[in-house]
C-alpha positions as CSV (number, residue, x, y, z in Angstrom):
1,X,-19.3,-5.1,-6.8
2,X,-21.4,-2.6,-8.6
3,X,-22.7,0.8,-9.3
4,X,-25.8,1.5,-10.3
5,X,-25.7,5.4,-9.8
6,X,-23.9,8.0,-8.6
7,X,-26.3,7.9,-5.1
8,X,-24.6,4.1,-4.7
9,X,-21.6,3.1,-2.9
10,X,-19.0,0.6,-5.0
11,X,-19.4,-2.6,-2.8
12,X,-16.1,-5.1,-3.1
13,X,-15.6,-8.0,-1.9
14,X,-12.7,-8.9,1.0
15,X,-12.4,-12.5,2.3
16,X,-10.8,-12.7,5.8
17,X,-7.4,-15.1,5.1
18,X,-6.6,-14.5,9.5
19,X,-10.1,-15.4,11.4
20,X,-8.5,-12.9,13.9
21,X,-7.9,-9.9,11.0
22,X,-9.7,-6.6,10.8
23,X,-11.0,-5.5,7.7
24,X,-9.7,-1.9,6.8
25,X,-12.2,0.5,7.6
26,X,-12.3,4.5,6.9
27,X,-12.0,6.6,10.5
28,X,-14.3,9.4,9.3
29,X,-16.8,9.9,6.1
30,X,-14.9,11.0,3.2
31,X,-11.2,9.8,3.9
32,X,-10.3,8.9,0.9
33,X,-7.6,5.8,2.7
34,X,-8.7,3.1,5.0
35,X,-6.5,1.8,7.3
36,X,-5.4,-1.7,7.4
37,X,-3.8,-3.7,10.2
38,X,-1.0,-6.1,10.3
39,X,-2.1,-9.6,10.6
40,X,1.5,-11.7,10.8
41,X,4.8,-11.3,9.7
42,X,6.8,-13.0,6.9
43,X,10.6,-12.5,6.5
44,X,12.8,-11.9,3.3
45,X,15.3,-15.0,2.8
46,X,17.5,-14.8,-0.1
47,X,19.7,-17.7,0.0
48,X,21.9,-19.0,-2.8
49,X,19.9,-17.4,-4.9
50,X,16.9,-18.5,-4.0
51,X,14.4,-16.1,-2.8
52,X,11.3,-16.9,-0.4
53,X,9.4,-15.5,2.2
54,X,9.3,-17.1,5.3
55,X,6.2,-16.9,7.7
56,X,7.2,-15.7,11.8
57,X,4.6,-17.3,14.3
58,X,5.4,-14.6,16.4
59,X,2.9,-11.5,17.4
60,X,5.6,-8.8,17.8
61,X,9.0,-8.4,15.6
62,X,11.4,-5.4,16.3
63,X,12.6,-3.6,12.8
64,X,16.1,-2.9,13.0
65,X,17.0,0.7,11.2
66,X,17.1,0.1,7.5
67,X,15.4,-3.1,7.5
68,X,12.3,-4.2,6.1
69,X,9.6,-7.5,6.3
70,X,6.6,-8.0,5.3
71,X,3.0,-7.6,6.9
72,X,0.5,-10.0,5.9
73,X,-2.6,-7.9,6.0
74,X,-5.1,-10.5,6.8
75,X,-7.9,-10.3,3.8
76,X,-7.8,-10.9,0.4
77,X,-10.2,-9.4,-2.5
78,X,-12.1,-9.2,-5.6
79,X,-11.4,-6.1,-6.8
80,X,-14.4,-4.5,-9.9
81,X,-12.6,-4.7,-13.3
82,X,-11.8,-0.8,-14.0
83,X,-10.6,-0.3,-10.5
84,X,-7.3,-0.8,-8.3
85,X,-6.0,-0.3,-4.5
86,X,-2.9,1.6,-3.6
87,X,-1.3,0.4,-0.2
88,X,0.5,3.6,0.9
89,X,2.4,4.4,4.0
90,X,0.0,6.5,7.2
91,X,1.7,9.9,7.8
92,X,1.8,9.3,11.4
93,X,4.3,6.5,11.4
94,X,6.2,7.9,8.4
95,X,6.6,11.1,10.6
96,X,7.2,9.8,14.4
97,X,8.8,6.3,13.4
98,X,10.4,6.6,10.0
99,X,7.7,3.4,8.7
100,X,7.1,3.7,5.4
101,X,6.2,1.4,2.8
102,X,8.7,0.3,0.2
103,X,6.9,0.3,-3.0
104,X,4.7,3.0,-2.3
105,X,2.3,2.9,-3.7
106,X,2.0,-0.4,-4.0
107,X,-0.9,-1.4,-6.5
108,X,-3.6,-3.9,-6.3
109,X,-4.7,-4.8,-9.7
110,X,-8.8,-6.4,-10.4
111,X,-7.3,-9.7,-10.9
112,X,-5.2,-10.2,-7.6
113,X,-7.1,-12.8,-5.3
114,X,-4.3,-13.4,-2.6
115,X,-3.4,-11.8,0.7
116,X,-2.5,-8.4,0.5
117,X,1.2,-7.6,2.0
118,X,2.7,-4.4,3.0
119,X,6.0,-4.5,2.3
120,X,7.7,-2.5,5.6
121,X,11.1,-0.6,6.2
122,X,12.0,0.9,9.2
123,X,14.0,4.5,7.7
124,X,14.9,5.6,11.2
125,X,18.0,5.0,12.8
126,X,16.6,3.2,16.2
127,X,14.4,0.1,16.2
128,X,11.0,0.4,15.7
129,X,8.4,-2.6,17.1
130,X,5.3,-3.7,15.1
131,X,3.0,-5.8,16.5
132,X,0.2,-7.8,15.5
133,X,-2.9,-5.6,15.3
134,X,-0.7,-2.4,14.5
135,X,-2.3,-0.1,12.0
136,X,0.8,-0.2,9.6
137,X,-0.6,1.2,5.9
138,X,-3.8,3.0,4.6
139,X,-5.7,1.4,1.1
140,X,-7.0,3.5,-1.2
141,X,-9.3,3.1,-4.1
142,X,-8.3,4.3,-7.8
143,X,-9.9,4.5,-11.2
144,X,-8.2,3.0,-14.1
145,X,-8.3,5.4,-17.2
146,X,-7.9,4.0,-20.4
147,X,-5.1,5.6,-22.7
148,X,-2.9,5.3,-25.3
149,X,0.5,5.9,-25.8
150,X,1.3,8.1,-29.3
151,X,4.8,8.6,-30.3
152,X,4.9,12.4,-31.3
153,X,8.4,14.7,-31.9
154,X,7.2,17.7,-30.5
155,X,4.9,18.5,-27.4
156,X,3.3,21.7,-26.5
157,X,4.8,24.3,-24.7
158,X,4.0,24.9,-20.6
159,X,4.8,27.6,-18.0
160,X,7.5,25.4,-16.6
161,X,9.0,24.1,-19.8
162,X,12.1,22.2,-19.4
163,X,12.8,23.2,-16.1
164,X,13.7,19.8,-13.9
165,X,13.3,18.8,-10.4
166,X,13.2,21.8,-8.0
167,X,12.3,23.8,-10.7
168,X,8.7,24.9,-9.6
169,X,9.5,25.8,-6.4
170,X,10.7,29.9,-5.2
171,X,13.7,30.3,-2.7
């Protein structure tokens, strides 16, 4: 959980919350994500108004088009103060599935000490099955830079000015 120099790696603590998870892991040196594995499932109930996740004791679930649940991801951390973990979606089941990952990027701030969750949804219109095991989301490490926010009535002007969305691209 430190660094000495540039030479040394940031070490950081997981804890296993599955005895059967798999710790993310990088598939060659300098990836910048690590993928991570789904270690359960746990459905969305909203009831009444009362909202809870409920945990499947199953080892595959079938994701209907449009719907989404929530893959426990087995481990748990202690993240360096001055750092955070994005959970983003892997290219390869965004492209041939539709899988992606709702909040993406979802953030893992220093302080979290639960189980990390990717939140699924299946955006393709046939049914998708995950199972147990399943690389579902990549991690990867950030830098938090300090700032502050200054409340100014004019801002410099830029090549693109106030052109909007689309407005960078060429036809």
């Amino acid at each position: 959980m430190k660094q000495t120099d540039e030479t040394d790696k940031l070490t950081i603590p997981f804890k296993k919350t599955n005895k059967d998870a798999t710790l993310p892991i990088t598939s060659k040196k300098g990836d910048a994500g690590a993928d991570a594995r789904i270690s359960g499932f746990k459905q969305f109930v909203n009831e009444n108004g009362k909202k809870e996740l409920i945990e499947l004791n199953i080892d595959t679930y079938t994701l209907k088009p449009l719907e989404r649940i929530g893959c426990p991801l087995g481990f748990a951390t202690a993240i360096p103060e001055g750092y955070y973990f994005k959970v983003v979606p892997r290219s390869g089941l965004a492209l041939w599935e539709g899988i992606s990952i709702v909040n993406s990027p979802g953030t893992i701030d220093s302080g979290y000490r639960n189980e990390w969750m990717a939140i699924v949804v299946n955006l393709s219109n046939k049914d998708v099955v995950l199972k147990r095991g399943d690389r579902i989301c990549q991690i990867i490490l950030g830098k938090i830079y300090d700032f502050e926010v200054v409340e100014t009535d004019t801002l410099p002007d830029s090549e693109r000015g106030l052109g909007g969305f689309g407005s960078t691209g060429k036809n």
